[in-house]
Backbone as a printed PyTorch tensor [residue, N CA C, xyz], in Angstrom:
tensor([[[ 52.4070, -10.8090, -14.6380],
         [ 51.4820, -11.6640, -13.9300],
         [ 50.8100, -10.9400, -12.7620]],

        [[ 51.5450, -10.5520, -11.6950],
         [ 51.1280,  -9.7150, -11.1290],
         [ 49.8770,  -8.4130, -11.3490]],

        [[ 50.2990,  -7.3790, -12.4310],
         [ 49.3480,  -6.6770, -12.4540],
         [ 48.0430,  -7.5380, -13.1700]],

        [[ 48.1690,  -8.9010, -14.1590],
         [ 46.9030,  -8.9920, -14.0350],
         [ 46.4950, -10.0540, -13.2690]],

        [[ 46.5970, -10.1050, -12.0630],
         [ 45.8640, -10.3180, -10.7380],
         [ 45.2560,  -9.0620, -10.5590]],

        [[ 46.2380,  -8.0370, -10.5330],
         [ 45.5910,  -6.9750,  -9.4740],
         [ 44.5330,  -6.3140, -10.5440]],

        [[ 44.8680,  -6.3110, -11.5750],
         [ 43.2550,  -5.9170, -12.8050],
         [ 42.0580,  -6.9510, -12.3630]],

        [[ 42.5040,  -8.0270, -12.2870],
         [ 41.0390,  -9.1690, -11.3870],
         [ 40.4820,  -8.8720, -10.6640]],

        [[ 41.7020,  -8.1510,  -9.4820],
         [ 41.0440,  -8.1020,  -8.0880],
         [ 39.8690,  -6.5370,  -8.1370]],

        [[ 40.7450,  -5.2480,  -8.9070],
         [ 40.4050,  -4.2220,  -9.2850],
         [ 38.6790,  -4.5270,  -9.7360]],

        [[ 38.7010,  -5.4740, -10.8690],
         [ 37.1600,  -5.5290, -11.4760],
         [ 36.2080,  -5.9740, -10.8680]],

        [[ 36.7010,  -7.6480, -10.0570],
         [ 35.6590,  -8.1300,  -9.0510],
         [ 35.3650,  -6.7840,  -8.1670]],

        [[ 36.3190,  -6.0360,  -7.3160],
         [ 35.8380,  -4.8440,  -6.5640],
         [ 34.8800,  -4.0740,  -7.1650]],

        [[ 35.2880,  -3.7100,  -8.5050],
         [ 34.5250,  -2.6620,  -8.9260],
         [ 33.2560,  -2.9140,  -9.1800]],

        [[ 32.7020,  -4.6880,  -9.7820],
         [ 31.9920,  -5.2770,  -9.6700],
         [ 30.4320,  -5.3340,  -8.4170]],

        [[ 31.4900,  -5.7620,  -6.9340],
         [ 30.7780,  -5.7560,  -6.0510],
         [ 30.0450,  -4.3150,  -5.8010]],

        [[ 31.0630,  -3.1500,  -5.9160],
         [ 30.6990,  -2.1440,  -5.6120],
         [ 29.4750,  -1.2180,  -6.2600]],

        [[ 29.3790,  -1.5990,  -7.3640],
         [ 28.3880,  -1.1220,  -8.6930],
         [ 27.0380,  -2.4560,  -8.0160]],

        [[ 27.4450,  -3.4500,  -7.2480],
         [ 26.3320,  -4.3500,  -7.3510],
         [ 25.5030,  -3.5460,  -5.5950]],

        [[ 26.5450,  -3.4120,  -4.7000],
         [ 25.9570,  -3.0140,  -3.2920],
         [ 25.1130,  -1.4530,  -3.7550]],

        [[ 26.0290,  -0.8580,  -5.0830],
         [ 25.2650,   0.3560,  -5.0020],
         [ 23.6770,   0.1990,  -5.6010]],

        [[ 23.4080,  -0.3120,  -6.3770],
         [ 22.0340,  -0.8660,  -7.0040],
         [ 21.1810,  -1.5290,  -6.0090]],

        [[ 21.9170,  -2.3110,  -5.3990],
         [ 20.9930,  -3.0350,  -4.3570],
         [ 20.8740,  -1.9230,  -3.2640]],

        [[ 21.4300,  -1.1360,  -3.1960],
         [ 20.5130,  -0.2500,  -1.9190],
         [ 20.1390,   0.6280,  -2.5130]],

        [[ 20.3950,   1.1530,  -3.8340],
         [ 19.2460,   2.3480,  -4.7330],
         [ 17.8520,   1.5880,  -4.4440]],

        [[ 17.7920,   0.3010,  -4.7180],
         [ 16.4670,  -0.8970,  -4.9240],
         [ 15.5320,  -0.9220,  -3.3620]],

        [[ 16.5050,  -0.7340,  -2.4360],
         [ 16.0570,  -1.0280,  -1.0750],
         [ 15.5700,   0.6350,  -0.7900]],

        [[ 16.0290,   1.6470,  -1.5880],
         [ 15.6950,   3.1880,  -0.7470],
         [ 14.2180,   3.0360,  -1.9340]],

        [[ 14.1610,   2.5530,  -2.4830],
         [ 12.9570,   3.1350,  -3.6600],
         [ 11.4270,   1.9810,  -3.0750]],

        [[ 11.9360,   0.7750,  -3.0230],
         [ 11.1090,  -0.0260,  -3.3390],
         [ 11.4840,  -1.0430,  -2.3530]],

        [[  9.8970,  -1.7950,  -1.8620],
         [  9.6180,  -2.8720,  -0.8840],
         [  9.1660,  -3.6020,  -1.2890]],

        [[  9.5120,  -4.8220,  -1.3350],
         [  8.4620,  -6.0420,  -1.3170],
         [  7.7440,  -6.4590,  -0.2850]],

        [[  6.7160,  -6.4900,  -0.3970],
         [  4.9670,  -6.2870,   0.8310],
         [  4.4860,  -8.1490,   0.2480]],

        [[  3.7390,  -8.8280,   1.3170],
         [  3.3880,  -9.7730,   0.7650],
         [  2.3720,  -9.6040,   1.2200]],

        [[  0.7990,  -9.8520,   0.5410],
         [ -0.4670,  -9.6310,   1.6290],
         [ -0.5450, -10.9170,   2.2800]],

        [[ -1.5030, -10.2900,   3.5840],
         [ -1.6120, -10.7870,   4.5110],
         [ -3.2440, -10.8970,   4.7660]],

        [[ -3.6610, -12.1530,   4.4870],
         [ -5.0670, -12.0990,   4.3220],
         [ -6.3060, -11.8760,   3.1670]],

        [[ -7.3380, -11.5580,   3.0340],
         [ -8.5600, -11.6450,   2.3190],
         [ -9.2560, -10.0730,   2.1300]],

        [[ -8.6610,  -9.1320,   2.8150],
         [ -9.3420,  -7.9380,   3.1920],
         [ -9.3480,  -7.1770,   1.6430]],

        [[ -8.4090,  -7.5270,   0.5530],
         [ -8.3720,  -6.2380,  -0.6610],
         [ -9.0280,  -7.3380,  -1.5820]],

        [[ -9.4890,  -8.5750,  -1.5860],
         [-10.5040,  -9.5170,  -2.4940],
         [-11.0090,  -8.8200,  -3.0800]],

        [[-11.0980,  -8.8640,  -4.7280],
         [-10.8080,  -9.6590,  -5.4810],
         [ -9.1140,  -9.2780,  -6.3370]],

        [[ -9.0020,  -7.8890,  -5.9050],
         [ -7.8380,  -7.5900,  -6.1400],
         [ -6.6600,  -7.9800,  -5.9020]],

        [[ -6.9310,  -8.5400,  -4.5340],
         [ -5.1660,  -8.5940,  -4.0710],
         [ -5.5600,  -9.8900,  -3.3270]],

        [[ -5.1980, -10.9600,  -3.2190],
         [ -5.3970, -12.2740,  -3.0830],
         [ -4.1570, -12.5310,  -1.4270]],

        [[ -4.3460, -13.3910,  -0.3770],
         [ -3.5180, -14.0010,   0.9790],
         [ -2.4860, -14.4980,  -0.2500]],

        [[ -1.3900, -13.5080,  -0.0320],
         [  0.3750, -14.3620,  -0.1600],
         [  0.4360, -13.7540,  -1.7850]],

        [[ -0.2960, -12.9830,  -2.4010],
         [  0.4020, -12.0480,  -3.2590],
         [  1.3820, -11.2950,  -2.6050]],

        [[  2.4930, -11.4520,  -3.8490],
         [  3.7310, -10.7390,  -3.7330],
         [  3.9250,  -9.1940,  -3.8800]],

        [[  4.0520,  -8.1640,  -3.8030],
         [  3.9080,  -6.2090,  -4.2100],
         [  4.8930,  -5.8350,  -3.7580]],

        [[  5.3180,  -4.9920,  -4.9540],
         [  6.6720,  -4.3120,  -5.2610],
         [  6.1900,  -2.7220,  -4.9620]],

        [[  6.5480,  -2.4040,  -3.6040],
         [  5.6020,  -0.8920,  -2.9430],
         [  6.6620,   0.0070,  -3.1460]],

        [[  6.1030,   1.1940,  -4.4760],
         [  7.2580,   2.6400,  -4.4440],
         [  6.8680,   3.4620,  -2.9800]],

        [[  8.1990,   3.2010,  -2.2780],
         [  8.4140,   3.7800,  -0.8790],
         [  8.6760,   5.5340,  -1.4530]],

        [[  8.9320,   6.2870,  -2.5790],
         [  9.3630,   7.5090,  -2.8170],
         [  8.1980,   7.8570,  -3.5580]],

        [[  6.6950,   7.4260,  -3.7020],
         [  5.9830,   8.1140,  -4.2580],
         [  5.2670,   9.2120,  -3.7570]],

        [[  5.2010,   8.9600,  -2.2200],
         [  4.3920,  10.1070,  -1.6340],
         [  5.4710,  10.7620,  -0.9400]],

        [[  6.8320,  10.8250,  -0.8880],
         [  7.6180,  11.8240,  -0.4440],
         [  7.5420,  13.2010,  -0.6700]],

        [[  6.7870,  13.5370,  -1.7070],
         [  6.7480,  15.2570,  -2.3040],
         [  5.1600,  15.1010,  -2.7280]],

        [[  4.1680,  14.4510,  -2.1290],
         [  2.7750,  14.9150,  -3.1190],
         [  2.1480,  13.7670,  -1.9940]],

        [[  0.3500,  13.6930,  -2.2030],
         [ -0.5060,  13.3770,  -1.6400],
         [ -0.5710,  12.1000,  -1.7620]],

        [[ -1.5280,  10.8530,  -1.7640],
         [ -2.1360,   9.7940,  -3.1360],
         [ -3.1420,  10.3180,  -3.4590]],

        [[ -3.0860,   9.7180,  -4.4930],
         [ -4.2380,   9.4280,  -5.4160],
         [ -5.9370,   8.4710,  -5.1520]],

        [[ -7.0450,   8.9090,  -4.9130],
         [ -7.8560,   7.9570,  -4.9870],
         [ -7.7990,   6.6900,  -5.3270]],

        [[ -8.1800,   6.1270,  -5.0820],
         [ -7.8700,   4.2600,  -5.7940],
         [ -6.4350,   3.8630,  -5.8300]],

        [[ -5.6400,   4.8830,  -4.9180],
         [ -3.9730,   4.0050,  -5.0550],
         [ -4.2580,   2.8280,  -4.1700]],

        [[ -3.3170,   1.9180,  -4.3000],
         [ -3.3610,   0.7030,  -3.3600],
         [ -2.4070,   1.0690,  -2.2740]],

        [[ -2.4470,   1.2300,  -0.7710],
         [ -0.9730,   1.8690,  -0.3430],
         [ -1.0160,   0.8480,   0.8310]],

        [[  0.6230,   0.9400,   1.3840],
         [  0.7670,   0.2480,   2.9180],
         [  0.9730,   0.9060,   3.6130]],

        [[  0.5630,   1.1950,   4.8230],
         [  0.5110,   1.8380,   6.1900],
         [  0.4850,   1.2990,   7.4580]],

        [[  1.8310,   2.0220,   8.0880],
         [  2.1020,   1.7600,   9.7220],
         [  0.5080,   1.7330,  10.6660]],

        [[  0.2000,   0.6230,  11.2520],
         [ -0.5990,   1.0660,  12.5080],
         [ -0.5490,   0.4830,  13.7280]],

        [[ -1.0040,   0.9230,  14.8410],
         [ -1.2310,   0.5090,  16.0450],
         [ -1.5980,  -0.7460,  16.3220]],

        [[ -2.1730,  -1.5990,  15.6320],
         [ -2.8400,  -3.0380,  15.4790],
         [ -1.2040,  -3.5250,  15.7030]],

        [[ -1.2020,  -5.3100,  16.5610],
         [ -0.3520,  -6.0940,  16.8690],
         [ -0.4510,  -6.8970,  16.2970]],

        [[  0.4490,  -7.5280,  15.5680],
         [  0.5720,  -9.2620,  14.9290],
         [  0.5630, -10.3150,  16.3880]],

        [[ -0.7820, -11.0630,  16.5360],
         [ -0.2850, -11.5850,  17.8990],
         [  0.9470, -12.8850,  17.8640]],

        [[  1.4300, -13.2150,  16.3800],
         [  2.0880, -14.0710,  16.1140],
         [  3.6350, -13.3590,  16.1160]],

        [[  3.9240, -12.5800,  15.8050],
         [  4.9640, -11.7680,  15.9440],
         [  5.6620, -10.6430,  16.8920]],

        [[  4.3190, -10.5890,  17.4470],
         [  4.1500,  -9.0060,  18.5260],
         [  4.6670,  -7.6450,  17.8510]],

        [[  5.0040,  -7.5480,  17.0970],
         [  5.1550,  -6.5160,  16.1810],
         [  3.7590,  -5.4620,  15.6510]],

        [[  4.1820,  -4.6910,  15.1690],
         [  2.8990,  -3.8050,  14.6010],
         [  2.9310,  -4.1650,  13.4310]],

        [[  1.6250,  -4.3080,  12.8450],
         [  1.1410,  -4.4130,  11.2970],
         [  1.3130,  -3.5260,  10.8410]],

        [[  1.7130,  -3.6700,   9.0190],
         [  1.4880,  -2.7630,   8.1620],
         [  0.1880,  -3.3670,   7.6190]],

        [[ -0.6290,  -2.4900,   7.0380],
         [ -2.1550,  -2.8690,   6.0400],
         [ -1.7050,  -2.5740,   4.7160]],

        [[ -2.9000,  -2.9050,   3.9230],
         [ -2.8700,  -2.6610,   2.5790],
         [ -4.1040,  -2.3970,   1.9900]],

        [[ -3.8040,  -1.2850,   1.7000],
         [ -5.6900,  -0.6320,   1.1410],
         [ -6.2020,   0.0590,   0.2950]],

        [[ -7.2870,   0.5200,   0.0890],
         [ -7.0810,   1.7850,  -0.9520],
         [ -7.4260,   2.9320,  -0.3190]],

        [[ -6.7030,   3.8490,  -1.2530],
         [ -7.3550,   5.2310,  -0.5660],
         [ -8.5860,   5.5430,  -1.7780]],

        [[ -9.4550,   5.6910,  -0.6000],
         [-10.6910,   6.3700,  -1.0940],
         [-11.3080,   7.2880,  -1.0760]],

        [[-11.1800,   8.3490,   0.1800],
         [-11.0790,   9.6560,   0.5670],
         [ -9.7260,  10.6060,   0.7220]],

        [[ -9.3980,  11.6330,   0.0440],
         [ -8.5290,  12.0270,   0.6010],
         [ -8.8960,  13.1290,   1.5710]],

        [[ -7.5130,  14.3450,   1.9720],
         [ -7.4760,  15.2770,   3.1440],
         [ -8.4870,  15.9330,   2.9370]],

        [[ -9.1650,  16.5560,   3.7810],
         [-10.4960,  17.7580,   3.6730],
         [-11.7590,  17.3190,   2.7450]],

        [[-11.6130,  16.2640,   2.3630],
         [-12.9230,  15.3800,   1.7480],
         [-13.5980,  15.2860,   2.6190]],

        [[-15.0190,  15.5370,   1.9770],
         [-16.3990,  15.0780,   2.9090],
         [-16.5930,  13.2980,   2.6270]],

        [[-16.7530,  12.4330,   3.2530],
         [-17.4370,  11.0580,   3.3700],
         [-18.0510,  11.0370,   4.0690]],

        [[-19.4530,  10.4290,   3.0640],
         [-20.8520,   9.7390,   3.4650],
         [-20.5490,   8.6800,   3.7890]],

        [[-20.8340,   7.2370,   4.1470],
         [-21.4920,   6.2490,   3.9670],
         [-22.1830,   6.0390,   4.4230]],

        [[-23.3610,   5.4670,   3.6750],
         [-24.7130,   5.4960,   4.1850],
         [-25.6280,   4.3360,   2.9490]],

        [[-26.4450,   3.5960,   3.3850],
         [-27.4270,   2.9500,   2.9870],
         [-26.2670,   1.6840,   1.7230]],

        [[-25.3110,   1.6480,   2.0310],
         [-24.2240,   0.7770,   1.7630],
         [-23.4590,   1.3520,   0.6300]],

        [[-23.6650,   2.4780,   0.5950],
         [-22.8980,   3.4640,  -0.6210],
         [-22.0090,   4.4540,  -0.2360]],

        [[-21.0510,   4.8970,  -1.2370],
         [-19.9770,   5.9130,  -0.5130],
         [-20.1310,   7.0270,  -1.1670]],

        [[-19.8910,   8.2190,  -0.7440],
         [-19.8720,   9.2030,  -1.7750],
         [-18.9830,  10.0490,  -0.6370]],

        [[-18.3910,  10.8610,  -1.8590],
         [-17.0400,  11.6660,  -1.5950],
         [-17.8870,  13.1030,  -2.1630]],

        [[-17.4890,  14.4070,  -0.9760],
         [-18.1500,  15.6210,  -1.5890],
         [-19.7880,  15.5730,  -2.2510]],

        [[-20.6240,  14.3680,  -2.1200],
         [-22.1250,  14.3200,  -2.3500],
         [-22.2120,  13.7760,  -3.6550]],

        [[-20.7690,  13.0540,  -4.0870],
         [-20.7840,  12.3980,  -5.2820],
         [-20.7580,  10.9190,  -5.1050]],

        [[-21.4050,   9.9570,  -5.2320],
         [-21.3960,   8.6930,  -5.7310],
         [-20.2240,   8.4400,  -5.9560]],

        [[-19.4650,   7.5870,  -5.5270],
         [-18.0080,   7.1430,  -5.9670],
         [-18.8100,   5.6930,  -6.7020]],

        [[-17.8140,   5.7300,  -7.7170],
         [-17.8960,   4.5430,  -8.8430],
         [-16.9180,   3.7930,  -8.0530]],

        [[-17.1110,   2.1560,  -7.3830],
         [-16.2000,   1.6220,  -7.0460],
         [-16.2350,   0.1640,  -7.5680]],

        [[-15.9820,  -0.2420,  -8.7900],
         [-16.1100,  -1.4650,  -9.5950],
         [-15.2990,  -2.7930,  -8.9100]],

        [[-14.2930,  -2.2330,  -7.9830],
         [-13.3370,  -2.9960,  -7.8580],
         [-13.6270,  -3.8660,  -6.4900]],

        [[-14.4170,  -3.8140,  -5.6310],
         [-15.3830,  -4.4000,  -4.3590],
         [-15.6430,  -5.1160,  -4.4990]],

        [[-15.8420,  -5.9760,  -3.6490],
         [-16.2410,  -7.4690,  -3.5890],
         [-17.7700,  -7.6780,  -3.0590]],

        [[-18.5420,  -7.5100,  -4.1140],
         [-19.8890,  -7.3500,  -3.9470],
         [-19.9190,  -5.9130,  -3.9750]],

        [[-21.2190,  -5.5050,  -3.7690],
         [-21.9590,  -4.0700,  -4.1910],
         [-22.2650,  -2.7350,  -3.2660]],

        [[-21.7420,  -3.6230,  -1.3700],
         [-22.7010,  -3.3010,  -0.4970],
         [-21.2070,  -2.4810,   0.4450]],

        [[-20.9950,  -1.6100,   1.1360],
         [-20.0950,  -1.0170,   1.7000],
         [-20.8400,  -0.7300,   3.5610]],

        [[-20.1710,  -1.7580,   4.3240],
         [-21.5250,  -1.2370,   5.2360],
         [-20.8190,  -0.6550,   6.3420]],

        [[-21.7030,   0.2180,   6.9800],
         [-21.2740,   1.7950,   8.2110],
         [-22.1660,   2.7850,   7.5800]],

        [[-22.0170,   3.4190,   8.5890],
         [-22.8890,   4.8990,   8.9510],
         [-21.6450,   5.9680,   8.9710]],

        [[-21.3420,   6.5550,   8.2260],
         [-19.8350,   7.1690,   8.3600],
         [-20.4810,   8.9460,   7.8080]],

        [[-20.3530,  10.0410,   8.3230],
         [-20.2600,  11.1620,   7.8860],
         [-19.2120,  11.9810,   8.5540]],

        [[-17.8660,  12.3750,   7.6780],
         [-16.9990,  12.5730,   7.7310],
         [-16.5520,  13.8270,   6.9840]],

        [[-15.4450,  14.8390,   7.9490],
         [-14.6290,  15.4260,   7.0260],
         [-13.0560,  14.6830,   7.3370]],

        [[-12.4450,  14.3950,   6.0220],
         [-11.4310,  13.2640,   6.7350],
         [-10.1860,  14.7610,   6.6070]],

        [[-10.0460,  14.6300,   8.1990],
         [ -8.3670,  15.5940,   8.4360],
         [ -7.4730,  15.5140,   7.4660]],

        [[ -6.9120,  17.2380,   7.5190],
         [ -5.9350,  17.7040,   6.5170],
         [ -4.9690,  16.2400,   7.0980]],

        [[ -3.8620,  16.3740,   6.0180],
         [ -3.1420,  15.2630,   6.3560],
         [ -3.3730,  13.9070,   6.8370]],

        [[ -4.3160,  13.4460,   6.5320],
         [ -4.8960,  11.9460,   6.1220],
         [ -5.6680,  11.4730,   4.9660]],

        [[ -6.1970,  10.2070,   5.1120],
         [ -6.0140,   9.7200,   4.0260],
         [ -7.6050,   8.5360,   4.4920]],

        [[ -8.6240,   8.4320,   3.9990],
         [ -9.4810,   7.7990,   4.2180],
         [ -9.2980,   6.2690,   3.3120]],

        [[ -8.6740,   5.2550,   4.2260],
         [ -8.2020,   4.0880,   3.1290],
         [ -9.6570,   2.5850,   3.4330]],

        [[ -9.9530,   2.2060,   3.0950],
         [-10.4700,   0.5060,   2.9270],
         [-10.1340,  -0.2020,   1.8700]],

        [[-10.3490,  -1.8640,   2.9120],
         [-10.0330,  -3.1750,   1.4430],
         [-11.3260,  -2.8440,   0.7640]],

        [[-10.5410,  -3.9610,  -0.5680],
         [-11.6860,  -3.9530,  -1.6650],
         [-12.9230,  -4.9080,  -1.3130]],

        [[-12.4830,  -5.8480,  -0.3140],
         [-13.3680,  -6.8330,   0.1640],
         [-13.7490,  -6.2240,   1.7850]],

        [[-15.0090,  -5.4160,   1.4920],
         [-15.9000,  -4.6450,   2.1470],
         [-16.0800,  -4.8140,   3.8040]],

        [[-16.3750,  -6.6210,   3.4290],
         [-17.3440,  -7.2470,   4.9450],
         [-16.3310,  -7.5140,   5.6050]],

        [[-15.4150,  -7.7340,   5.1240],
         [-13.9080,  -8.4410,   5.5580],
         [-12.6430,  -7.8930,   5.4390]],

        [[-12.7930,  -6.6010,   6.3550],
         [-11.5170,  -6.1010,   6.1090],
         [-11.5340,  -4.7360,   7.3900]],

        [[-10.6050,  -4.6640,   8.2720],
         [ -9.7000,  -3.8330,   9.0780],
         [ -9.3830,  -2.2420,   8.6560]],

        [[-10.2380,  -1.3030,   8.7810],
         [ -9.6830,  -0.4680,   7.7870],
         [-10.3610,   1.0070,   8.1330]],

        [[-10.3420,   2.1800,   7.9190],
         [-10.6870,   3.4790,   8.1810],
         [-11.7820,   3.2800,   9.0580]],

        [[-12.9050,   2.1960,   8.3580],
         [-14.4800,   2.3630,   9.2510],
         [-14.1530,   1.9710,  10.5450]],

        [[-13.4490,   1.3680,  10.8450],
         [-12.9910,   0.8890,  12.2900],
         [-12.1890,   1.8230,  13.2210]],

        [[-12.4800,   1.8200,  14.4490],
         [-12.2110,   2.9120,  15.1220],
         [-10.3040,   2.7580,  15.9520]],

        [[-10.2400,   1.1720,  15.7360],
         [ -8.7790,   0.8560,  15.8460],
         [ -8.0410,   1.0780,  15.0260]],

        [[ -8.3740,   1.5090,  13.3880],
         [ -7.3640,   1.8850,  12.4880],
         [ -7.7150,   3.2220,  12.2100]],

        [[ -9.1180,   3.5290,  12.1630],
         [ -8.8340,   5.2590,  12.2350],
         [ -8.3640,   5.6560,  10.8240]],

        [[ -8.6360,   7.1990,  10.3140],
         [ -7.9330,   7.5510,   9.3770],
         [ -5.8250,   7.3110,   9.1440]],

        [[ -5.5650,   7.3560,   7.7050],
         [ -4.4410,   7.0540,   8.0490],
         [ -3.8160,   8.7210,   7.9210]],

        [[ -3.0350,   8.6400,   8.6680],
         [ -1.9690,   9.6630,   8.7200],
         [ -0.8080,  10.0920,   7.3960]],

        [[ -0.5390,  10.5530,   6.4250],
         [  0.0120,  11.0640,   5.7130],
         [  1.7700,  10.1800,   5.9230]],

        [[  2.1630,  10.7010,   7.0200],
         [  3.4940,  10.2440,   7.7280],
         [  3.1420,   8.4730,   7.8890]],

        [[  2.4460,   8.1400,   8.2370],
         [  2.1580,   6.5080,   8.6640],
         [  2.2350,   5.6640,   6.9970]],

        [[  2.1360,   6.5060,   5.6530],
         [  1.9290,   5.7300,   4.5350],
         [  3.5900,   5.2580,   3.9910]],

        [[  3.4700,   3.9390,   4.1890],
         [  4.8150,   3.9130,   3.8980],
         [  5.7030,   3.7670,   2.3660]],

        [[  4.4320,   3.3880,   1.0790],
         [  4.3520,   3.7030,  -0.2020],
         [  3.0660,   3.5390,  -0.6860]],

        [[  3.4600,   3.2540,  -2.3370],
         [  2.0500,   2.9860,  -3.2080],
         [  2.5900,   1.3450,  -4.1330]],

        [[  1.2270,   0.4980,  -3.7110],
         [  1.4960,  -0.4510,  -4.0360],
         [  1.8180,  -0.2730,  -5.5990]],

        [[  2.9610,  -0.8230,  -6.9130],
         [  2.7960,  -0.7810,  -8.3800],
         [  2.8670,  -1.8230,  -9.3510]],

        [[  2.9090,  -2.8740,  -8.2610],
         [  2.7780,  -4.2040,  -9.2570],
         [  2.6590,  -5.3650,  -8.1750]],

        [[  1.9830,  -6.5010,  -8.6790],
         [  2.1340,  -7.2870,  -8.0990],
         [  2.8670,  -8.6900,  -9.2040]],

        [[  3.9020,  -9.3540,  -8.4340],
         [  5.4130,  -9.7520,  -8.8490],
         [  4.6930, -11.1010,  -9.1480]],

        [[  3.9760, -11.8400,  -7.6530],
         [  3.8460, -13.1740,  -7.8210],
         [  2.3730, -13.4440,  -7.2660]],

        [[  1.1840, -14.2410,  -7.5510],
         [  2.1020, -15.2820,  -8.6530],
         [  2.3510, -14.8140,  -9.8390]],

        [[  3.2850, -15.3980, -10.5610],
         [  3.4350, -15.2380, -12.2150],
         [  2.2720, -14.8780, -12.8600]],

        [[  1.3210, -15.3830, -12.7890],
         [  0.4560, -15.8000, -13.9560],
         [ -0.7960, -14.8540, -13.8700]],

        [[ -0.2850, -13.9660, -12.6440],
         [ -1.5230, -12.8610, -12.3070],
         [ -0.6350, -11.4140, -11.7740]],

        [[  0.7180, -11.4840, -12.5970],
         [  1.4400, -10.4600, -12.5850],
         [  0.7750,  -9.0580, -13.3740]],

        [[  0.9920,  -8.0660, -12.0860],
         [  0.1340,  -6.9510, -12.6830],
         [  0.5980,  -5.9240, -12.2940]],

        [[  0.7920,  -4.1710, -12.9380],
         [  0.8760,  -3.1280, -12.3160],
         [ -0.6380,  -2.2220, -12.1900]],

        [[  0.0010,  -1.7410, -11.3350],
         [ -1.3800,  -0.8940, -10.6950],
         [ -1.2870,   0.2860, -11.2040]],

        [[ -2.0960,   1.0550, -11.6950],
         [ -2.0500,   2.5690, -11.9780],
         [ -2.3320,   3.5620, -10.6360]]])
């Protein structure tokens, strides 16, 4: 009788222990981000849910068009805390950016950007964006906090805290991001 108690007690342990180890593999890899606001429209909707790989940019750059979250200086005045954003990168390090006449172009190329909310991108921007940053804006142009603004500034490499790869909830507009 005895030893099988202690085989019970043995498995529940071994149990918990296999469960704390998964749950913090889950917590070192990956964040759940909820947006905050209208700024990535039509893409990313106020109170979508995102499952952010925190280990994608540990060894490499992003990618153009990643969706990413980043530390900044901006205050939640409801929290007093600092905001994280959510944006895309659209320029990367040592890229030239235009914007001009409501169009973007990267290196004197026209960027194809289908994913904007409307057609029109507006600023006067001629840029080489610094080694080790990252030229990010929402998808929703008029309405959104983001590189063109001189309070968020390019983002910093170190300040990106992953890459957005799915969005969880709602259900019915569950999606991964490439």
């Amino acid at each position: 009788m005895k030893s099988k108690i202690k085989q019970e007690i043995f498995e529940w342990c071994k149990t918990i222990v296999i469960s704390l180890v998964i749950a913090i593999g889950i917590s070192l890899a990956a964040l759940p981000t909820i947006v905050n606001g209208q700024s990535m429209y039509p893409t990313l909707e106020n109170n979508d849910l995102l499952l952010v790989n925190k280990l994608t940019y540990k060894s490499g750059v992003p990618n153009r068009g990643d969706i990413i979250i980043f530390h900044t200086d901006l205050v939640d005045q409801t929290t007093n805390k600092n905001k994280d954003l959510v944006k895309r990168v659209i320029a990367l390090p040592n890229e030239h950016l235009i914007i001009k006449d409501g169009k973007v172009y990267i290196n004197d190329e026209l960027l194809d950007e289908d994913y904007i909310n409307g057609v029109y991108t507006e600023g006067d921007i001629d840029i080489i964006v610094h080694s080790n940053h990252v030229f990010a804006m929402g998808d929703n142009r008029p309405n959104s906090d983001d590189s063109r603004k001189s309070y968020v500034r390019s983002v910093a490499l170190e300040d990106i805290v992953g890459k957005a790869f799915i969005r969880v909830y709602p259900f019915n507009e569950m999606k991964k991001f490439d």
